[in-house]
Structures are given as structure tokens and as C-alpha cells.
C-alpha positions in Angstrom: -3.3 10.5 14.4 0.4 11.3 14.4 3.0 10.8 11.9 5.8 7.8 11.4 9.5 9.5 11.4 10.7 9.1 8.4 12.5 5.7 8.1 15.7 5.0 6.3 16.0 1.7 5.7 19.3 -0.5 5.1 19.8 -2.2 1.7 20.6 -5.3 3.6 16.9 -4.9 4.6 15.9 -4.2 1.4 17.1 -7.0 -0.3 15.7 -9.0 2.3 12.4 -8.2 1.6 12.7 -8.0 -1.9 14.1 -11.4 -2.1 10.9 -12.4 0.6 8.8 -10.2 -2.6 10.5 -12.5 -5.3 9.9 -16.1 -3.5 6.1 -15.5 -4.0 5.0 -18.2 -1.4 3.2 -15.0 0.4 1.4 -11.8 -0.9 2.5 -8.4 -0.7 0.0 -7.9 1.6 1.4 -10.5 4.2 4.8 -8.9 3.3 3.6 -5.6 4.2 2.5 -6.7 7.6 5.5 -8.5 8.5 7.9 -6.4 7.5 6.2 -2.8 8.6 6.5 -1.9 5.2 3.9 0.0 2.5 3.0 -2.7 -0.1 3.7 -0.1 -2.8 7.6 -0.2 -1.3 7.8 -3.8 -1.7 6.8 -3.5 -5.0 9.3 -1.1 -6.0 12.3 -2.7 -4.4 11.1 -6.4 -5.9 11.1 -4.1 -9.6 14.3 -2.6 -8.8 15.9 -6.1 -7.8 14.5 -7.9 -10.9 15.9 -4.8 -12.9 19.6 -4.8 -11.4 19.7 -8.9 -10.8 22.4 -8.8 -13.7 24.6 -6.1 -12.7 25.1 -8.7 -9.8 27.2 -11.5 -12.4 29.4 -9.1 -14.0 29.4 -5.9 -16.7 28.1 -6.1 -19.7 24.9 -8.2 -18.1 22.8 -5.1 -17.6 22.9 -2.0 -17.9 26.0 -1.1 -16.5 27.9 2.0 -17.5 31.3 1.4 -18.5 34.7 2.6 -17.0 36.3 4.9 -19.4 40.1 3.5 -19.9 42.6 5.4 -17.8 45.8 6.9 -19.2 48.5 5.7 -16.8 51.1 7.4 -18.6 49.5 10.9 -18.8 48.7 10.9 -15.0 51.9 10.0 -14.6 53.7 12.7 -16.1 51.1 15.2 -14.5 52.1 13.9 -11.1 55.9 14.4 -12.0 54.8 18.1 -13.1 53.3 18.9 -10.0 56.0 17.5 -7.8 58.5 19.8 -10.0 55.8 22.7 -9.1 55.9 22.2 -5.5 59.9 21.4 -4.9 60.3 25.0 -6.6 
């Protein structure tokens, strides 16, 4: 018996299925067979979608790491340094 290449697999498929995973009218099973996929990866991807469903509406809604503020003033002046540098 050989072995499948490895598959990457879009996250436009993934979300498919996951989506197919979170409707519920079939089992992972029935997933698995129409989708060519372990039932084990359908799992995870369903448990990553339900996880990061409320990163989807916005920050704060999750988990989402926030931006640290950026000093437009600072980088300005470091931009006006360097151009001095590299006129000289």
C-alpha cells in the first residue's frame, strides 16, 4: 500500500468543510467520505472555526492581539534623519 502526497489544502476549502462540520445535518463520517478528508481533520478545523468565529465581527470579540499605537511623529523625524544621511 502506498502513501497519499502530502496535501495542502486551501482555507477556502477549509472553511467549506468546516462550515459543512458546523451545519450538523451529516456526520463526520459522511463528511470524511465526501470531502477525502480524515474525520480527525474535520474535527479540528470545525474547533478552530468555532474558536476564531469572533475574530470574524471585529477586535476585541476574541482573542485578538492588539496593534500597538504607532508614533507618526517619531518615524517621521527618523525618515528625515536618514534622508539627511544618504544626501551626504
Amino acid at each position: 500500500m502506498s502513501r497519499r502526497a502530502r496535501r495542502n489544502h486551501t482555507p477556502a476549502f477549509k472553511a467549506k468543510v468546516a462550515l459543512a462540520a458546523v451545519k450538523g445535518d451529516r456526520t463526520l463520517a459522511q463528511l470524511a467520505e465526501r470531502f477525502d478528508i480524515h474525520p480527525n481533520q474535520i474535527a479540528s478545523w470545525k474547533a478552530q472555526l468555532e474558536g476564531g468565529a469572533a475574530d470574524v465581527f471585529g477586535p476585541g470579540g476574541g482573542n485578538a492581539v492588539a496593534l500597538p499605537a504607532i508614533d507618526v511623529k517619531s518615524l517621521h523625524a527618523k525618515i528625515g534623519e536618514l534622508t539627511l544621511e544618504n544626501d551626504s
